[in-house]
C-alpha positions in Angstrom: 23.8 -44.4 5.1 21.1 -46.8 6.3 20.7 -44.6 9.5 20.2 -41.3 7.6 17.4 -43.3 5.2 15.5 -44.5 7.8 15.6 -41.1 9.5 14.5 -39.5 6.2 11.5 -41.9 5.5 10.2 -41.6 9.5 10.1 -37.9 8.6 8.5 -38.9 5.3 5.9 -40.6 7.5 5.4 -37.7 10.0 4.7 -35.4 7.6 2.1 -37.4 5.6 0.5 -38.4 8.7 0.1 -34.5 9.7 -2.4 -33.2 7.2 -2.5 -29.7 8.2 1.5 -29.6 7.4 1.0 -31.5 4.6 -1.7 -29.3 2.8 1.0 -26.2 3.7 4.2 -27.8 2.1 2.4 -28.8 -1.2 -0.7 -26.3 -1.5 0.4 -23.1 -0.1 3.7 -22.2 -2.5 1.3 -23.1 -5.4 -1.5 -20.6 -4.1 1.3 -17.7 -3.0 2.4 -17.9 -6.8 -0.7 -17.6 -8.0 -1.8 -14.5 -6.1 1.6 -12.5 -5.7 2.4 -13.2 -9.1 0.1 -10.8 -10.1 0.9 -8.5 -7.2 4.7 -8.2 -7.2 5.1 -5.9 -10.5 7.2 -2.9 -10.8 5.3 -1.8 -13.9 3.0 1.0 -13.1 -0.1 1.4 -14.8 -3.7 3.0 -14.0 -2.1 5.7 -12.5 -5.4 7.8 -10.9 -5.3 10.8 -12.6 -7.4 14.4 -12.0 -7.9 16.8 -14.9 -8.3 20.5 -14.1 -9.2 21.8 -17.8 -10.0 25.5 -17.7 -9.8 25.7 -21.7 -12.5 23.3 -22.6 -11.3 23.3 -26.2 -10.0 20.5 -29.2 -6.2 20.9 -28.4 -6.8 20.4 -24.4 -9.4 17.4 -25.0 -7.0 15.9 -27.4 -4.5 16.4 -24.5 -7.0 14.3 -22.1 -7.4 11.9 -24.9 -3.8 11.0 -24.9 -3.3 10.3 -21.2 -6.7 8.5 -21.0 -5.4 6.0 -24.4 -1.7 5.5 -22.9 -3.0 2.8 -20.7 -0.5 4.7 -17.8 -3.3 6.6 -16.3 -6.7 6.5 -15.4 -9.0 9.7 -15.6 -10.4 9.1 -12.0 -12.1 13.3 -11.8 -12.5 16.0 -13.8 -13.3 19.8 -12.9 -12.1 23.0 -13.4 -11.9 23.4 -10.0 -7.8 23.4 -8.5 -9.5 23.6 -5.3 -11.3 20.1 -5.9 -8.0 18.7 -7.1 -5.9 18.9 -4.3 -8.6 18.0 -2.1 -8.9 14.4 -3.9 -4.9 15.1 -4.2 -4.7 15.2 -0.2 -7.0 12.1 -0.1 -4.8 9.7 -1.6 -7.9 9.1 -4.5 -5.1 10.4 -7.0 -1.4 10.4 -7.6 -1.3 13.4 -10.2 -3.2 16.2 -11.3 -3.2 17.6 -15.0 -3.5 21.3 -14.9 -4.4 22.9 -18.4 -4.5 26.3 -18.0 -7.0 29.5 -20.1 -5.8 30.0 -23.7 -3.9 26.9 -23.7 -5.3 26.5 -27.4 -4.8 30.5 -28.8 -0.8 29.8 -27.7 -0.3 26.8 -29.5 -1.8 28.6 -32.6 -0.3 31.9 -31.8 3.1 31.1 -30.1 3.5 27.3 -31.0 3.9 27.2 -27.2 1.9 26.4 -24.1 2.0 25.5 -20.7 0.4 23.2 -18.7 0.9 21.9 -15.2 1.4 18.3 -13.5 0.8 17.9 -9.7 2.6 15.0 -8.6 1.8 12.4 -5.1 5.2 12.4 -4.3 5.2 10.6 -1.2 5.9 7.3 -3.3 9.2 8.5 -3.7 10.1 6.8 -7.5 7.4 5.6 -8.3 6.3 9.4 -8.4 9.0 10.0 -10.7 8.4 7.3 -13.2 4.6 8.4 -13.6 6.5 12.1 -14.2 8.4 10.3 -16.8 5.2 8.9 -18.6 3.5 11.8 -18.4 6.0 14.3 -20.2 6.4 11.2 -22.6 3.0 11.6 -23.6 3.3 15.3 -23.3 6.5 15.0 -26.2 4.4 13.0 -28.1 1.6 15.1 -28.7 3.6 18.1 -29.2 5.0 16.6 -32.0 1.4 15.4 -33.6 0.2 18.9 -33.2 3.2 19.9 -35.1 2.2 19.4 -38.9 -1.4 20.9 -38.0 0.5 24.1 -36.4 2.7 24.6 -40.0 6.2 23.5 -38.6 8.5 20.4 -38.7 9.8 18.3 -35.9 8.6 19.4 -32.1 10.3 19.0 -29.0 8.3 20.1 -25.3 9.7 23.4 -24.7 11.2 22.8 -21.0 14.2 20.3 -23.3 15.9 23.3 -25.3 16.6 27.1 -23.7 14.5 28.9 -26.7 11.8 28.2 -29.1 11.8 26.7 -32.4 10.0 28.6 -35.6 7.5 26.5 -36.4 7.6 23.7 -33.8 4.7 23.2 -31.4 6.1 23.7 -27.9 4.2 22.3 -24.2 6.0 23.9 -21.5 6.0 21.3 -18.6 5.4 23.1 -14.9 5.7 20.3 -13.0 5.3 20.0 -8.6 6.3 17.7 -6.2 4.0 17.6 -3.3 4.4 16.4 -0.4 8.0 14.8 -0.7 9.5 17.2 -2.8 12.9 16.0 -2.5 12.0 12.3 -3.7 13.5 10.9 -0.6 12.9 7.2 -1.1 13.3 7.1 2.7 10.5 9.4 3.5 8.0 6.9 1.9 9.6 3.5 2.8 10.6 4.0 6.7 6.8 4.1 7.7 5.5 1.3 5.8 8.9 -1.0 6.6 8.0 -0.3 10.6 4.5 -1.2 10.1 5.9 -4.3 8.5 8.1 -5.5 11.2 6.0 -4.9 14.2 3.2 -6.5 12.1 5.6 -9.6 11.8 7.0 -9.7 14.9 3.7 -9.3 16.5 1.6 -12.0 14.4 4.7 -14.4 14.8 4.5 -14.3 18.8 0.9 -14.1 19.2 0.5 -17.2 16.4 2.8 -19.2 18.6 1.5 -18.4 22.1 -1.7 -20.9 22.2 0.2 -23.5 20.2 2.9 -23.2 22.9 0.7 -23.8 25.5 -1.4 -26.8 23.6 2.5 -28.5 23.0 3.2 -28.1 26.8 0.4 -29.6 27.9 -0.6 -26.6 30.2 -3.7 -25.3 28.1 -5.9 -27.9 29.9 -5.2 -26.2 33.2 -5.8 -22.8 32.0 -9.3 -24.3 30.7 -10.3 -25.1 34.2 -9.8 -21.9 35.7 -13.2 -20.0 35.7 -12.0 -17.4 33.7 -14.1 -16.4 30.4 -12.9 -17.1 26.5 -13.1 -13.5 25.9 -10.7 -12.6 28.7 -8.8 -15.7 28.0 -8.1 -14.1 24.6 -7.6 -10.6 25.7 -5.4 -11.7 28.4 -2.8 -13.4 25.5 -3.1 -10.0 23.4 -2.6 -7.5 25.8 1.1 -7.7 26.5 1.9 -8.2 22.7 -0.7 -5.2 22.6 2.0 -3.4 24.7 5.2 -4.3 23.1 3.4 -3.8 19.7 2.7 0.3 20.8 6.3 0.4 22.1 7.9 -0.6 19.1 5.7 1.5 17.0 6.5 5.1 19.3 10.5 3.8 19.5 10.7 3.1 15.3 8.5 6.8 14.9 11.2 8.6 16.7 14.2 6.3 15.2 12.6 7.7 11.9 12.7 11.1 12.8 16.1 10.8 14.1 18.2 8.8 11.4 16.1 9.2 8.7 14.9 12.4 8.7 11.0 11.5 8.2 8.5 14.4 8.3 5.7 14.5 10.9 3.8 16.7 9.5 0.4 15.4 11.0 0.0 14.9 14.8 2.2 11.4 15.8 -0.7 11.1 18.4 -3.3 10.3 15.9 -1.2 7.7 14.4 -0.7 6.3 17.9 -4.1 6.2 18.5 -4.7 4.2 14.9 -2.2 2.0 15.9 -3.9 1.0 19.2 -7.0 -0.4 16.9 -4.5 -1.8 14.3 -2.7 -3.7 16.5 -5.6 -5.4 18.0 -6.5 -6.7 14.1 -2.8 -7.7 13.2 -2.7 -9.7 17.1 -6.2 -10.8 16.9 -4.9 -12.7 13.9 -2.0 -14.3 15.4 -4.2 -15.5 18.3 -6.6 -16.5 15.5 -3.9 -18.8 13.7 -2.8 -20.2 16.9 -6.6 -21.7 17.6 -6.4 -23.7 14.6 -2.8 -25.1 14.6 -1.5 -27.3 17.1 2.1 -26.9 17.0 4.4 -24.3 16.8 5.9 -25.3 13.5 2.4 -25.2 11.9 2.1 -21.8 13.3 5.0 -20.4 11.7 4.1 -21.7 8.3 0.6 -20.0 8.4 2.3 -17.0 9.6 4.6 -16.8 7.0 2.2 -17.5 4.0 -0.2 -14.8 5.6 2.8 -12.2 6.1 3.4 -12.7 2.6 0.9 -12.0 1.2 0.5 -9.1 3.5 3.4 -7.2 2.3 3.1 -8.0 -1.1 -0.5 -6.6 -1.3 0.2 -3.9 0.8 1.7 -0.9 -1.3 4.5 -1.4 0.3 6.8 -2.4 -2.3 4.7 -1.9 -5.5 1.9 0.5 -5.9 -1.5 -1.1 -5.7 -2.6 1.0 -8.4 -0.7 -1.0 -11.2 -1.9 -4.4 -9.5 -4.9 -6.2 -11.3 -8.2 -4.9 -10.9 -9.1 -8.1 -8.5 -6.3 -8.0 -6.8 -7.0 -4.2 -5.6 -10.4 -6.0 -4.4 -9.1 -8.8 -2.3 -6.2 -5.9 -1.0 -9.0 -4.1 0.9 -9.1 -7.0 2.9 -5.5 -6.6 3.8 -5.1 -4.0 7.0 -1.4 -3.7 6.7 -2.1 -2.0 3.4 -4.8 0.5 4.8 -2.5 0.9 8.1 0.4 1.4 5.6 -1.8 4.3 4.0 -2.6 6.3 7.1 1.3 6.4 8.4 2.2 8.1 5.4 -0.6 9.9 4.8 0.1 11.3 8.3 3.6 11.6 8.6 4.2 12.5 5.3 1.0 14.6 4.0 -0.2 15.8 7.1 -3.7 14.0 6.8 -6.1 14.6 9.5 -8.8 11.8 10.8 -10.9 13.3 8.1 -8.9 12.1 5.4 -7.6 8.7 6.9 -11.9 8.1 8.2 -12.4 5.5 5.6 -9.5 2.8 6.1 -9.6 3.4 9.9 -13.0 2.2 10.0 -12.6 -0.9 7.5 -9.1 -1.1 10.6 -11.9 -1.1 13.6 -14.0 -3.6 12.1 -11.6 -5.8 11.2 -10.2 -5.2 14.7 -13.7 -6.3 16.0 -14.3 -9.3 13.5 -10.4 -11.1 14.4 -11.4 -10.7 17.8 -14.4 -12.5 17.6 -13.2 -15.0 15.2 -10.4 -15.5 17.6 -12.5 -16.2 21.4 -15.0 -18.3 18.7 -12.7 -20.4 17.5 -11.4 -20.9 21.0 -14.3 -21.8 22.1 -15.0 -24.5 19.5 -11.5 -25.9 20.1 -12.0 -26.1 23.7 -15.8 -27.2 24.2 
């Protein structure tokens, strides 16, 4: 027993004497519950949605009125333009559209029936159908308020019973699944779970390279060698570059094969993202390994970073129900904007016109690791 206590307190003593791994056993849990706290909810709220009224009257702005107050969704466009829709639709700026169609008014008073139409993002597989859910929820709900006003009793949406009811206000529910029309939950995870792994495997190796070389002693003779920072860098991220591109083509075609996913925009395109995105998620392992100085320590950066990677990445939970300052600090995040553009390619069919935006913030984060990377090289190493 004395043996294993002075083992234990000579650990104790390492560990207090190493700040770095000190500051990460007692500070980093407390500052990963903090953040992902407030990322990790399966409650989805916000929801961006696009209203195409072409009746412009009381019933169909009471309609709006309802979805705007649930606190569910989000009025992010309005137009009576279906063309405008699916065009912010296609862009990921919305997850549903609210089609109220001409005379949607006149029917209620006429017919006690009318029809409107809901769009649905379905690439997020569930998630699409729970916004569904709260949308015909609100749908029931103000079919039934519009019931006394109309001269009948109890209402129920028209698309829950074969036939209408005398007197009861009626809102027959069209409702679309694009892109994923099947709610295959597969079809939206598969792409963002590859760009996880090769994201962690990646980071992992390239966090652990320099370390590897300052705890073998062989980084001094590297350092004598004529050869220049920049290249020094490039040289470590080029193979992991490499692997990082294999992986990605292999898991794209394992997708296809086992899991059925759609391509339905050009697999080349996404290659070519990758290439940039790859240089941002290594540049960031190379980055972590300039500031650590042993493997260990390298692993526990890695691991608080890949955390909060997934987490904020739309991965798991949509970033639409996350916190308004948590959506900030996400941009910040490239797995979530890499994340975006492999769905939004495989899945939707996207062009470089619609995925222009997060593939520049990828290129300049691409450029700004880089250079963080052969800087802080060069401090270490001066």
């Amino acid at each position: 027993m004395r043996r294993i206590l002075v083992l234990a307190w000579a650990e104790v003593l390492h560990v207090a004497r190493d700040k770095a791994t000190l500051a990460q056993a007692l500070l980093i849990p407390f500052v990963q519950l903090l953040v992902l706290s407030n990322a990790a909810t399966f409650e989805i709220r916000d929801t961006p949605l696009y209203v195409v009224d072409q009746d412009h009257t009381s019933a169909s702005r009471g309609l709006v009125t309802r979805f705007s107050a649930s606190g569910n969704f989000t009025i992010a466009g309005a137009s009576p333009s279906p063309e405008l829709a699916n065009e912010r639709l296609l862009s990921g700026d919305v997850t549903m559209v609210l089609t109220i169609p001409h005379d949607f008014e006149r029917d209620l008073v006429r017919t006690h029936a009318a029809a409107v139409q809901l769009v649905v993002n379905a690439e997020k597989g569930m998630a699409a159908g729970i916004v569904q859910y709260y949308a015909s929820r609100i749908l029931t709900r103000y079919a039934a308020e519009l019931a006394p006003a109309l001269g009948g009793g109890s209402a129920v949406p028209a698309s829950t019973e074969s036939g209408p009811r005398r007197g009861a206000a009626q809102i027959d529910v069209r409702t679309r699944a694009w892109y994923n029309p099947t709610l295959d939950y597969r079809h939206y995870m598969v792409p963002g779970i590859l760009v996880a792994l090769v994201t962690l495997i990646g980071t992992l190796l390239t966090a652990q390279n320099i370390a590897r070389e300052k705890e073998l002693g062989t980084l001094e003779q590297l350092n004598v060698t004529p050869i220049t920072r920049g290249q020094f860098i490039a040289g470590k991220l080029l193979p992991f570059w490499v692997l990082g591109m294999f992986e990605l083509a292999a898991g794209l075609v394992l997708g296809r094969v086992v899991f059925g996913v759609p391509m339905l925009g050009s697999p080349f395109l996404l290659l070519g993202v990758s290439a940039v995105y790859l240089v941002a998620a290594l540049g960031i392992g190379l980055w972590i390994s300039t500031i650590v100085e042993t493997q260990q320590q390298a692993m526990f950066v890695t691991f608080f970073i890949m955390m909060i990677y997934l987490l904020m990445s739309g991965l798991f939970t949509p970033i639409d129900s996350m916190p308004r300052w948590v959506q900030v600090v996400a941009e910040l995040n490239p797995v979530r904007h890499f994340v975006a553009i492999s769905r939004a390619v495989l899945v939707k069919g996207a062009g470089l016109r619609e995925i222009q935006r997060p593939f520049a913030i990828l290129a300049v984060f691409a450029a700004v690791v880089f250079s963080l990377a052969v800087r802080q090289y060069s401090k270490r190493v001066s």
